[in-house]
C-alpha positions, 0 to 999 in steps of 0.5 A: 067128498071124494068118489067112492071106488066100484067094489073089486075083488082084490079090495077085500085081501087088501082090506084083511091085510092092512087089518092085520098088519095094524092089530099086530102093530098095535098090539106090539107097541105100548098100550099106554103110556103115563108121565109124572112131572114134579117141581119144588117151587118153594122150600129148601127143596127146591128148585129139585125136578122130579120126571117119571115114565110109565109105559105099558105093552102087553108083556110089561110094566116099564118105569124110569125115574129120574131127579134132577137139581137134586142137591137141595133135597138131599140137605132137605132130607138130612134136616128134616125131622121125619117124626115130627107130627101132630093129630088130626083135628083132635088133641094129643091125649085123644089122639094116644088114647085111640091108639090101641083102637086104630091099630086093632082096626088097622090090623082087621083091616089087613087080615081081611084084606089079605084073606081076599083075593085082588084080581089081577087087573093089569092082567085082565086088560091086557087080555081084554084087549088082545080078544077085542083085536082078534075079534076085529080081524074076525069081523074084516074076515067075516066080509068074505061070508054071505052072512047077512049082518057081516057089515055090523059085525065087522063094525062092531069088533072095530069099536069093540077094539077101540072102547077096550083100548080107550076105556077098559085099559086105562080103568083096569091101570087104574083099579091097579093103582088103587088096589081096586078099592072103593075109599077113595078118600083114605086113598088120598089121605095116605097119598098125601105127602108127609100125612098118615091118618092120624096125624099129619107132618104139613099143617096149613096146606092148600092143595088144588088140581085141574083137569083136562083133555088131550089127544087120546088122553087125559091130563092132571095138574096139581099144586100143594104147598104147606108147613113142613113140621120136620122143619120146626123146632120141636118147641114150636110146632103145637104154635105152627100147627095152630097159626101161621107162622109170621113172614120173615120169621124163623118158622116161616122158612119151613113153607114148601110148595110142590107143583105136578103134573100127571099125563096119561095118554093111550099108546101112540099107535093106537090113532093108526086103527082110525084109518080103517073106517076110511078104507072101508069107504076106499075099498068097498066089499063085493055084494054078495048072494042073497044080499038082496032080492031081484027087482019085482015083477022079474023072476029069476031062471034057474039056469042062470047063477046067483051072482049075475045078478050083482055087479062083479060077479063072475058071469056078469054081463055075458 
């Protein structure tokens, strides 16, 4: 381990200084930052790529989409019927028959949500995170006090900073996504390419994800593949959605499989602010009055100043 310095008095401008000037680094770069990857493996789409950049700083929501190879898609598009659909898990007459009901909820649903208000959590983020970075300059500040606890309170707006940017943020992105409702699984259901909650355009799907870490990050990987209905006959459909179509048959040629990945990691910057710990152990701060007691048994004459007790102090060793 390397030598810890003696406490200097220029070491606590250096230590407010650098403090500063990465807290306004920091809060001046992007906070986050997310990427989605999609490919077509399989299907008339493919092999059509889709990349999209969300990247998010204190003022501003960025997004740039682009696709690529997208030639296929287009034909896709153009051949796909978009109102080819069958029920979920019932008939068609069940289905029809609930109609009425399912709109009257739906309509509920939106005039409730409506006469609420969602709080802005994007908003609400950013904000968290500006007052955890002022309170960790305040805490490098507070070294410059007497006050006893000024270490633990320094440390304190230090982590304070760090949980808002690696937890708070991302959550509130989040509750921004969804909306900030609990459901999750309608959430998935309507997110669900070419399904709806009452009838679905792929049958025969398999979906599956896997998760994993990264540095200052996370990231998500999915797979789905299914029959595309809107590329059936209408004649045929009730007879895809009930069975596998045959391999090499015309119906068979509706099967598509769709590959993504979704990365969300926290601003690049954000790795700065793990120096401070090692200057703190670099740059120690000066001992202070009253940060401890004269050893027993000595008492202390009242014509000698507080600090000449302390290493450092201006009239030590006269």
């Amino acid at each position: 381990m390397l030598p810890r310095p003696r406490p200097h008095r220029a070491f606590g401008v250096v230590r407010l200084t650098v403090t500063a000037l990465l807290a306004v680094h920091v809060f001046i770069s992007a906070w986050l930052v997310a990427t989605v990857e999609g490919t077509y493996t399989e299907g008339n789409p493919a092999p059509t790529e889709a990349h999209s950049l969300v990247a998010i700083n204190k003022d501003q929501t960025m997004i740039d989409v682009e696709i690529r190879k997208a030639t296929s898609f287009f034909f896709y598009t153009l051949e796909r019927d978009g109102d080819a659909a069958v029920p979920v898990g019932g008939n068609a007459s069940t289905s029809e028959g609930s109609g009425d009901d399912a709109s009257t909820a739906e309509s509920d649903g939106e005039s409730d949500t409506s006469s609420g208000e969602d709080p802005e959590w994007l908003d609400l983020g950013r904000q968290s995170v500006s007052v955890a970075l002022v309170l960790m300059v305040l805490g490098e500040v507070m070294m410059f006090t007497s006050l006893r606890w000024r270490h633990h309170l320094r440390t304190l707006g230090f982590l304070t900073a760090i949980v808002a940017f690696a937890v708070v943020f991302p959550a509130c992105y989040m509750f921004e996504l969804t909306g900030g409702q609990g459901d999750e699984d309608a959430a998935a259901a309507s997110n669900t390419p070419g399904a709806n909650l009452e009838t679905v355009t792929f049958v025969h799907t398999n979906a599956s994800s896997d998760a994993s870490l990264t540095w200052l990050g996370f990231q998500l990987e999915a797979d789905f593949s299914g029959y595309d209905l809107g590329l059936v006959a209408p004649e045929n459909r009730t007879t895809v959605a009930e069975a596998v179509p045959e391999p090499g048959s015309k119906d068979a040629g509706s099967f598509i499989a769709f590959e993504s990945s979704f990365n969300v990691q926290l601003g690049k910057n954000l790795d700065s602010l793990l120096v401070l710990p090692f200057m703190w152990y670099l740059m120690p701060a000066m001992k202070r009055p009253g940060d401890r007691s004269p050893p027993n048994g000595e008492k202390r004459s009242p014509d000698v100043p507080d600090n000449q007790l302390f290493e450092g102090g201006e009239n030590a060793g006269s």
